[in-house]
C-alpha positions in Angstrom: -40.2 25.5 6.1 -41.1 27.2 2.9 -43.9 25.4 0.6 -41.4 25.5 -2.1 -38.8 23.5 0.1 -41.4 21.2 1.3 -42.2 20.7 -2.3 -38.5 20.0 -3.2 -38.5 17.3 -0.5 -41.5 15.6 -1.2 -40.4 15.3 -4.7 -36.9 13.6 -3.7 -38.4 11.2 -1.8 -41.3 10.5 -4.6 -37.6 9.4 -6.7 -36.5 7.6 -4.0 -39.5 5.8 -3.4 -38.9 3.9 -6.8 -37.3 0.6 -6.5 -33.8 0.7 -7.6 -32.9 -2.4 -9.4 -29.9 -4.2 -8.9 -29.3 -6.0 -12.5 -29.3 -10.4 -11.8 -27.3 -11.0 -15.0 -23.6 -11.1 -14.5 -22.0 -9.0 -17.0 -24.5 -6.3 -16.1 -23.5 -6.4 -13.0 -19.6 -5.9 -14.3 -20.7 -3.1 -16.2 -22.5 -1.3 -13.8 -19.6 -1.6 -11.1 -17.3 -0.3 -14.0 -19.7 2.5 -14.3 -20.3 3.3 -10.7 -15.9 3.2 -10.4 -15.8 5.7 -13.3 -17.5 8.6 -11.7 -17.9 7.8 -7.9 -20.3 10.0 -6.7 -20.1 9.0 -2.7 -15.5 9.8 -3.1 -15.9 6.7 -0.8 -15.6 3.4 -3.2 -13.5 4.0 -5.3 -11.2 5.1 -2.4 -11.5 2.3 0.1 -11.3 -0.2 -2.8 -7.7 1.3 -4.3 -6.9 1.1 -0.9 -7.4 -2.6 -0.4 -5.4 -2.9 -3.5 -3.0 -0.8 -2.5 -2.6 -2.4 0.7 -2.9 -6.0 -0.8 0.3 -5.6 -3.4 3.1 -6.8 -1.0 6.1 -8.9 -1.9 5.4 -12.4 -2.9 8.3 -14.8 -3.2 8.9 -18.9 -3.7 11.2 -20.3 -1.3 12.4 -23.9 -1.8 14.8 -26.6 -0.2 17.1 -26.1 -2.7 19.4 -22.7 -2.7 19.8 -23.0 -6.0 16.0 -23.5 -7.1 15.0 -20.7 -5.5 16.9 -18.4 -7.1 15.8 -19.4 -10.2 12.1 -19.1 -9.0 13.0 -15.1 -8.1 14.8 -14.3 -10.8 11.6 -16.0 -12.7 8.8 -14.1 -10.5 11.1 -10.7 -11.3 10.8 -11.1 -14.7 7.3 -12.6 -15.4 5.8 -10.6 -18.7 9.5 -8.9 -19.2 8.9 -10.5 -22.5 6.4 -7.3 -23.2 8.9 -4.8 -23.6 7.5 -2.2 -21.5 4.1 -2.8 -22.9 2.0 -4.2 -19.4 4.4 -4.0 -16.1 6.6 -6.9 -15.8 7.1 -8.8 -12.4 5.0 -10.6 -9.7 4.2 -7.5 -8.2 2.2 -6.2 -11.2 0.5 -8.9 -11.8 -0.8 -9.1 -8.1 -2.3 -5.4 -9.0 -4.2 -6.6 -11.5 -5.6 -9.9 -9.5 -6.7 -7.8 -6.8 -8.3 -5.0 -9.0 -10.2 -8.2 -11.4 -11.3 -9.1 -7.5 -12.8 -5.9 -5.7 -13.3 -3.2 -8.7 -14.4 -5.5 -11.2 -16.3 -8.5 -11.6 -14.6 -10.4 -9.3 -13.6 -13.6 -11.4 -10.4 -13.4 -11.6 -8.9 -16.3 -14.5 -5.1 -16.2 -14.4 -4.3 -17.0 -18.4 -0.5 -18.4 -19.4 0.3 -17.4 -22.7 3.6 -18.6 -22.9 6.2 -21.0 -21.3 10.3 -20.8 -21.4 13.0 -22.3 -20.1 14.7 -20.6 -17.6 18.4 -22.4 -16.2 16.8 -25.9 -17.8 13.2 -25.2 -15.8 10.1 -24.4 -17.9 8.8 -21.6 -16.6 5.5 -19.5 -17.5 6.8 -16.1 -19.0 3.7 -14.7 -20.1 0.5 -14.5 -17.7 -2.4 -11.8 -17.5 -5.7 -11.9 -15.9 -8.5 -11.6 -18.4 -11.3 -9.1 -18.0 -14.1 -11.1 -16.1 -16.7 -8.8 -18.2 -15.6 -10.7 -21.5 -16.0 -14.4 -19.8 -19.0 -16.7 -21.4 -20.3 -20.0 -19.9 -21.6 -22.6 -22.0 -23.7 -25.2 -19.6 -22.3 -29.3 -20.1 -25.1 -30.6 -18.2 -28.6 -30.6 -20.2 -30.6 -31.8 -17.1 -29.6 -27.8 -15.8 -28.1 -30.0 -12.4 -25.3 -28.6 -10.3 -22.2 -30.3 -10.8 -18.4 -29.6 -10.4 -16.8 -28.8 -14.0 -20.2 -28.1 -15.4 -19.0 -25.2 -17.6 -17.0 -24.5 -20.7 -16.0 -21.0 -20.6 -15.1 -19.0 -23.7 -13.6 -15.2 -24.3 -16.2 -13.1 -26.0 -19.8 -13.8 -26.8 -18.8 -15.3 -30.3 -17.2 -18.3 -27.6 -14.8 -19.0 -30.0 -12.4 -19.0 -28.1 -12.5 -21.6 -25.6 -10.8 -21.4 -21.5 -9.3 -24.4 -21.3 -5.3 -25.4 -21.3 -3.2 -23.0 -19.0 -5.9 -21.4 -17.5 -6.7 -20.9 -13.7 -9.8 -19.8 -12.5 -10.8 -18.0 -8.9 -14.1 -17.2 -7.3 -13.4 -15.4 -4.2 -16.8 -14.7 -3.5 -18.9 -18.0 -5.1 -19.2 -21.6 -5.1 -17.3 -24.0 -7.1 -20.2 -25.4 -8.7 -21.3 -21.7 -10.0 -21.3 -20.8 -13.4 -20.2 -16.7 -12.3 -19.9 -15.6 -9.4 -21.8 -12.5 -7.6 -19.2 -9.6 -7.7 -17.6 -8.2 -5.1 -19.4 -4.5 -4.6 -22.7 -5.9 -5.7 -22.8 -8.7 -3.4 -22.0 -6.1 -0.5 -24.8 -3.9 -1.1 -22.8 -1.1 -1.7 -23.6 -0.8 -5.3 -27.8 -0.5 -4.2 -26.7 2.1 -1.4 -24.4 4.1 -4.1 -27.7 4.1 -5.9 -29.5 5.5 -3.4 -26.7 8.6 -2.7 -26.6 8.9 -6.8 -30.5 9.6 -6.8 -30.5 12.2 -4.0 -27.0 14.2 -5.6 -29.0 14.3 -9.1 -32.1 15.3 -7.7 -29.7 18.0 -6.0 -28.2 19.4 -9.2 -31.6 19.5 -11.2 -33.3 22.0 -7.9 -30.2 23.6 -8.2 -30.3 24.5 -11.9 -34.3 25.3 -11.8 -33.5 27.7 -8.6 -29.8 29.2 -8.8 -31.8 31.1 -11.9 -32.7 33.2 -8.7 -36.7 35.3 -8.0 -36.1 39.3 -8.7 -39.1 40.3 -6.5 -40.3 43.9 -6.8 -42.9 45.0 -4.5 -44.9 48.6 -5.4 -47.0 50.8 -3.4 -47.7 51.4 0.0 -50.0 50.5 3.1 -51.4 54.0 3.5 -51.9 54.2 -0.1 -53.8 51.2 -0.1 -56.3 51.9 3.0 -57.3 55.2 0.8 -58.0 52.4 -1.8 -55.2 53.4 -4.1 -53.2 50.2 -5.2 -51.2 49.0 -8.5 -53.0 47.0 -10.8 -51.8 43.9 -12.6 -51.4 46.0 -15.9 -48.8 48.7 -14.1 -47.2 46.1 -12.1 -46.3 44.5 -15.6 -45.2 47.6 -16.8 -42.4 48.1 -13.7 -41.4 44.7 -14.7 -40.6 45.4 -18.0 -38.8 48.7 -17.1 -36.8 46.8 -14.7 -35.8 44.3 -17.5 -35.0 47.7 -19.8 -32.7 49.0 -16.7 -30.6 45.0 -16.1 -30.1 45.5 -20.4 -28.6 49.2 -19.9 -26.5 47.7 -16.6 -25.2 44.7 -18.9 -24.3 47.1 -22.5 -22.7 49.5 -19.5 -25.1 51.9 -19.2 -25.8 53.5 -16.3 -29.5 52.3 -15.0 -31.2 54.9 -14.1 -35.5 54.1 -12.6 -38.1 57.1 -11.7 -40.9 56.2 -9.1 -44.1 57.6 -7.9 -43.8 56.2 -5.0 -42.8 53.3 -2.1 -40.8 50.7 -4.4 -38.8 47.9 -2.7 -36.7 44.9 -4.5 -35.1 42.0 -3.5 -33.1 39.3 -4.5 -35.0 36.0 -3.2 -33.9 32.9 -3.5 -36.1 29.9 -1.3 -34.6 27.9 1.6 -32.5 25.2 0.1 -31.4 23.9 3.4 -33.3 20.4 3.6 -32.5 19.0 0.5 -29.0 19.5 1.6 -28.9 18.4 4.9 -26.3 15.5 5.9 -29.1 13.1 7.3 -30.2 12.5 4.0 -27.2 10.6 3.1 -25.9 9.6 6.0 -28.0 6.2 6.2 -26.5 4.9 3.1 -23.3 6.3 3.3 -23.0 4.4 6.3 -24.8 1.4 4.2 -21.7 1.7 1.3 -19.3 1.6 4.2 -20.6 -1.6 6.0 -20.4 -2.8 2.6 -16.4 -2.2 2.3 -15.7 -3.9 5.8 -16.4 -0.6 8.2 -19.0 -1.8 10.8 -20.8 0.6 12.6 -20.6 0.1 15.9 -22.9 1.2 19.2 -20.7 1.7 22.0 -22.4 3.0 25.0 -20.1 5.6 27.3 -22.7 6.2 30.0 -26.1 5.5 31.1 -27.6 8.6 29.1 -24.9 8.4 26.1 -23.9 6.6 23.1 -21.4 6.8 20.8 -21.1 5.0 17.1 -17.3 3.9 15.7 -16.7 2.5 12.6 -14.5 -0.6 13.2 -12.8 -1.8 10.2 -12.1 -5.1 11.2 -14.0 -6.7 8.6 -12.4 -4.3 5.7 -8.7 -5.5 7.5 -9.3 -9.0 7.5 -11.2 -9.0 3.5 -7.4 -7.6 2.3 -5.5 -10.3 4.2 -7.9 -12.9 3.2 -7.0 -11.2 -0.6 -3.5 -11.5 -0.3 -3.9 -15.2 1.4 -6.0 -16.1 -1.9 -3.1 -14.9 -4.6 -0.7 -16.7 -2.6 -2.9 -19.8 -2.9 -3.3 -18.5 -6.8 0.6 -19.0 -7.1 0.3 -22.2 -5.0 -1.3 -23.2 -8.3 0.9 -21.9 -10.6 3.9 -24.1 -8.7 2.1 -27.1 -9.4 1.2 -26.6 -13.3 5.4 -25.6 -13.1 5.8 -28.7 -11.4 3.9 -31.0 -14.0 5.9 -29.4 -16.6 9.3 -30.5 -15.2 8.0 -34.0 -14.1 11.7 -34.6 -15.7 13.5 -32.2 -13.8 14.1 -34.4 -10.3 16.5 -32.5 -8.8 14.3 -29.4 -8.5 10.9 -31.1 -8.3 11.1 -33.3 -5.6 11.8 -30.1 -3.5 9.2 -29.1 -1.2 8.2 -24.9 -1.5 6.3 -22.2 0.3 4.8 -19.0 -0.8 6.0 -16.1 1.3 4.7 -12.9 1.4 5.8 -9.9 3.0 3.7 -8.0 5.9 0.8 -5.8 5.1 2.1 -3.6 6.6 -1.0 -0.3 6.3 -3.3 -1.3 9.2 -0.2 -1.4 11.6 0.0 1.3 14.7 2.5 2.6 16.4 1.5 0.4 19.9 2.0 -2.8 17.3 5.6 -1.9 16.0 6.4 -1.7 19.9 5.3 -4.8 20.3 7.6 -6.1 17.8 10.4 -4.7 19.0 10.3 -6.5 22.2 9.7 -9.6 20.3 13.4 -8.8 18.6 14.7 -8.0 21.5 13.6 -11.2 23.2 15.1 -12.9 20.3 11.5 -14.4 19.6 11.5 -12.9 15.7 14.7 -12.7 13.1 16.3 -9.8 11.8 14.4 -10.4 8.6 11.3 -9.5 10.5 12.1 -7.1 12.5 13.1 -5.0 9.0 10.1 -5.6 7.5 7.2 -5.2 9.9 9.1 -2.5 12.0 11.1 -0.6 9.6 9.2 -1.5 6.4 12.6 -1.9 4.4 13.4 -4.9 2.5 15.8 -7.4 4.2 18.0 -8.5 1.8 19.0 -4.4 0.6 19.8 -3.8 4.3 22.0 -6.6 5.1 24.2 -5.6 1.8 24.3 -2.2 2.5 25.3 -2.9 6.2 28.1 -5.3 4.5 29.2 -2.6 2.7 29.4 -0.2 5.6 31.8 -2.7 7.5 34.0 -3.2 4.4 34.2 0.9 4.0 34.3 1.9 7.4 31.8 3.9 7.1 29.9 3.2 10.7 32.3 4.6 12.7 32.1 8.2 11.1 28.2 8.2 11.7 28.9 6.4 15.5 27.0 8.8 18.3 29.2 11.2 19.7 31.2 10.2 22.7 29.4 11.8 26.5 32.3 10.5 28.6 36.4 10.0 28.1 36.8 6.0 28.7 40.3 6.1 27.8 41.4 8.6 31.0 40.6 5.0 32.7 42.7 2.9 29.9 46.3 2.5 29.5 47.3 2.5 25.9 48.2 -1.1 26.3 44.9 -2.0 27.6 43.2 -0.6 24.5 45.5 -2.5 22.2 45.0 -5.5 24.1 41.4 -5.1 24.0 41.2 -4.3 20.1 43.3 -7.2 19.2 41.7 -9.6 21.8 38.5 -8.5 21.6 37.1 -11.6 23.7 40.2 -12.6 25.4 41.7 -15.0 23.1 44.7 -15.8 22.9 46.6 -15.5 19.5 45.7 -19.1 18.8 42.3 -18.2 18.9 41.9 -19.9 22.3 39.9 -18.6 24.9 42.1 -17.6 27.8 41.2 -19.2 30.8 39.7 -17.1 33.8 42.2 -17.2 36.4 44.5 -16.1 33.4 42.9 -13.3 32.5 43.8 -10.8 35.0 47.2 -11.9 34.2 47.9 -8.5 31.7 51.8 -8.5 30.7 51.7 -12.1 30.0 48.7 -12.2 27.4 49.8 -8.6 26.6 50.2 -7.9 22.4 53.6 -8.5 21.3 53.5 -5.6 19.7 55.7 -2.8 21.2 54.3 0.8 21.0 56.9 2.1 18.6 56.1 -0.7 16.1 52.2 0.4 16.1 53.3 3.6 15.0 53.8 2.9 11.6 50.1 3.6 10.1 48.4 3.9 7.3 49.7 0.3 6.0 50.5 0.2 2.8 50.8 -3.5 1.9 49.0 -6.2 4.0 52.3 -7.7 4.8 53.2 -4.9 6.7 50.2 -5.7 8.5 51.2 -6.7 12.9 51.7 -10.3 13.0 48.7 -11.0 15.9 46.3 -9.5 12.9 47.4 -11.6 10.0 47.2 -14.7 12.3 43.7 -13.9 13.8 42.6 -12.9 9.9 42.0 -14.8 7.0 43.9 -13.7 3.9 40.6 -12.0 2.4 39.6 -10.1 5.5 43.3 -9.0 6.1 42.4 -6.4 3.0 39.3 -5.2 4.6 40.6 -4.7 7.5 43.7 -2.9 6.2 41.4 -0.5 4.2 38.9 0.1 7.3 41.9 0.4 9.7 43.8 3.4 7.0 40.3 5.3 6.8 39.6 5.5 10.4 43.5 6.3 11.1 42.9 9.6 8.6 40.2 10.3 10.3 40.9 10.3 13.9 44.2 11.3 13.0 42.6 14.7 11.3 40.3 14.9 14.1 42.5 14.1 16.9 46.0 15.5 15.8 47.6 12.8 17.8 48.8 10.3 15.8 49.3 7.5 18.7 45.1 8.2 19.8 44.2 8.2 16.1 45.7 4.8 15.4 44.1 3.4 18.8 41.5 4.8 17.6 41.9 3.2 14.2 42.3 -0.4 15.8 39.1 -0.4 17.7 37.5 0.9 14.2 39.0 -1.9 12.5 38.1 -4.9 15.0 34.4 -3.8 15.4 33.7 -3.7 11.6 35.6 -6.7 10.7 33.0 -8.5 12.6 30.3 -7.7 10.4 31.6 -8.6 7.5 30.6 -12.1 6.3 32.2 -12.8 3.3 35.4 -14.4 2.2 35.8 -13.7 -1.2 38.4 -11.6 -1.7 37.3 -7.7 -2.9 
């Protein structure tokens, strides 16, 4: 190594050998942490802190005994700070992103502020909420014996503390005591801000050897060795005199000259820039890099492989568990907001008496492949709900699947994307067999009844009244052209739907089949599958 690196080295490490501070005061500590977030120097916490957020902002909902009370409470959570106009993001879901940002990019005291309370459907309801910057919080200290007591604060906005905390106002400290007047926040109390510290004072150093050095050494020898034994060499003088021609020929290069240089004899130059390679080496930063990401939750890890080997993984356990221990504290946060809804309505019995529970839906970022497996089996056991099963597996929301599938059966729609047929069941079917099964799809009778077993087997005498040339009669234009076995199996609202599925598929398997006795088979076992799915009874 070069004196000049070893130099460059020692100088880095006379920096670092200089106590970084960590400020004690709180709002110093906010600032700093705001500071740090600004311009992240490490790309690494600024990154793994968005994506705790990220991760974090699920779908929070209040689910009641009552139907009816908990759709009010949605609609309400839906439109939470709609009042804004567009100003701040209206909704639960915003104001989640702004609790968990307070709590792991900020100071970490997150106070949940209601501004202003409506009546929604005869319930008063908080329509205006926001989390104030911790950074602007003030304590004032109750106690004059300095003792540690629950309540022993008045807080205030600003440090005029005008403006007291008080009514409508809930406060959080993830990461202290009850009894503290602020907490510790979260990237400071982690160490990661000291370590950032450390990376920041090894990257600056960086940048000032590179701006003294990139302003590279033009080194210029003269003479010659044989020149020299005879005891002929360049003096200091003539040396300074080649340096200032050499400046003259760089001017005539730059104006666009061409550089022209005469010589008496041996002259050699070169461009020479010193060896850079320690200050820049990876070992340098990997000790607190890896210090910032034990910090965020990532905890290196010694795993040994073999008697003469060992590997280190970063296991993120700990980073996992600190975002589902963020969403479990908002929902507790909400858990709080219920009850300051619930002493406003003391009135209100029919609603208030109801017991509630805040839902969220899955995180669903930290889950593999091998999990969603897992889950499916579950389903398939019939150990988890549908509801489930869509969110942790397919990540879609329940409630807009279930619609759309509704409105798949009502259109017909599923049987145009059904997988295409490998084998010709009906060369095994009588075309009586395939009306009988379409209109008894679980051998009922046309009461309804289930036919009994030794029955069963019996086909002409539970056999569709229809005839064959009174099924050929589709598309049916009115439902009371409709057979008479589906208008007594159907209630007067599904008889529509099924009319309208039954007249698509019959186009469509009539277009597709050119047979118009296959496409109206067709068309019946179309229509008695998707009538199935469809749930409602109100008329379309």
């Amino acid at each position: 190594m070069s004196n000049l690196s070893t130099d460059i080295l020692s100088s880095i490490f006379n920096v670092l050998s200089k106590e970084i501070i960590t400020p004690s005061d709180f709002h110093t500590q906010v600032s700093v942490v705001k500071t740090m977030l600004a311009n992240d120097l490490t790309g690494l916490v600024d990154s793994l802190t968005d994506f705790n957020v990220t991760s974090a902002s699920v779908d929070f909902t209040i689910e009641t005994e009552s139907e009816e009370f908990t759709k009010i409470l949605k609609k309400w959570l839906d439109n939470i700070n709609r009042a804004y106009l567009g100003k701040i993001p209206s909704g639960i879901n915003a104001l989640s992103l702004e609790y968990f940002k307070e709590r792991w990019k900020s100071s970490s005291f997150p106070v949940l502020k209601i501004a202003e309370w409506k009546s929604v459907n005869g319930v008063i309801l908080p329509s205006k909420m926001m989390f104030v910057d911790g950074e602007s919080i003030y304590a004032v200290d109750k106690n004059k014996d300095k003792e540690k007591t629950l309540l022993n604060y008045d807080y205030y906005l600003g440090k005029a503390k005008k403006h007291k905390l008080d009514d409508n106002v809930i406060f959080t400290r993830p990461y202290g005591r009850w009894f503290d007047k602020y907490p510790v926040p979260y990237l400071i109390k982690r160490g990661v801000y000291h370590n950032y510290k450390i990376i920041e004072s090894l990257k600056n150093k960086e940048t000032t050897v590179l701006n003294q050095v990139i302003p590279y050494l033009f080194l210029i020898k003269k003479g010659h060795e044989l020149l020299d034994r005879e005891g002929i060499s360049v003096k200091d003088e003539d040396l300074q005199k080649i340096i200032n021609q050499y400046k003259k020929v760089i001017e005539d290069a730059k104006a666009g000259k061409t550089p022209t240089r005469a010589a008496p004899w041996d002259e050699d130059i070169k461009h020479f820039i010193p060896d850079l390679e320690p200050i820049f080496k990876p070992v340098l930063f990997s000790v607190a890099e890896k210090a910032v990401l034990s910090g965020l939750g990532f905890i290196d890890v010694i795993e040994a492989t073999s008697t003469s080997r060992r590997e280190s993984i970063l296991n993120p356990k700990v980073f996992i568990e600190e975002t589902k221990k963020g969403v479990k504290d908002f929902k507790q946060l909400l858990k709080e907001i219920v009850n300051l809804i619930i002493d406003k309505n003391k009135s209100h019995i029919k609603y208030m008496n109801s017991d509630f529970r805040i839902v969220n839906s899955p995180i669903t970022a930290f889950m593999t492949t091998e999990f969603k497996n897992h889950i499916r089996l579950l389903w398939e056991r019939g150990q988890l709900s549908n509801k489930t099963y869509c969110s942790l597996v397919g990540e879609v929301e329940y409630q807009t699947e279930k619609v759309r599938r509704e409105k798949e059966a009502r259109n017909g729609d599923e049987f145009i994307m059904s997988p295409h047929q490998t084998q010709n069941q009906e060369q095994y079917e009588s075309f009586e067999e395939l009306e009988h099964r379409d209109l008894y799809p679980k051998d009922e009778d046309t009461n309804g009844k289930p036919i009994p077993t030794d029955k069963t087997d019996d086909k002409e005498k539970y056999k569709n009244a229809q005839t064959e040339d009174d099924l050929i009669g589709a598309p049916y234009r009115t439902i009371k052209a409709l057979p008479d076995n589906v208008k007594k199996k159907l209630s007067p609202a599904k008889r529509k739907i099924w009319m309208d599925i039954f007249n698509k598929a019959y186009k469509f398997y009539l277009k597709k089949l050119g047979n118009a006795k296959k496409a109206e088979t067709k068309a019946f076992q179309v229509a008695w599958s998707q009538i199935k799915q469809v749930k409602s009874t109100k008329k379309k």
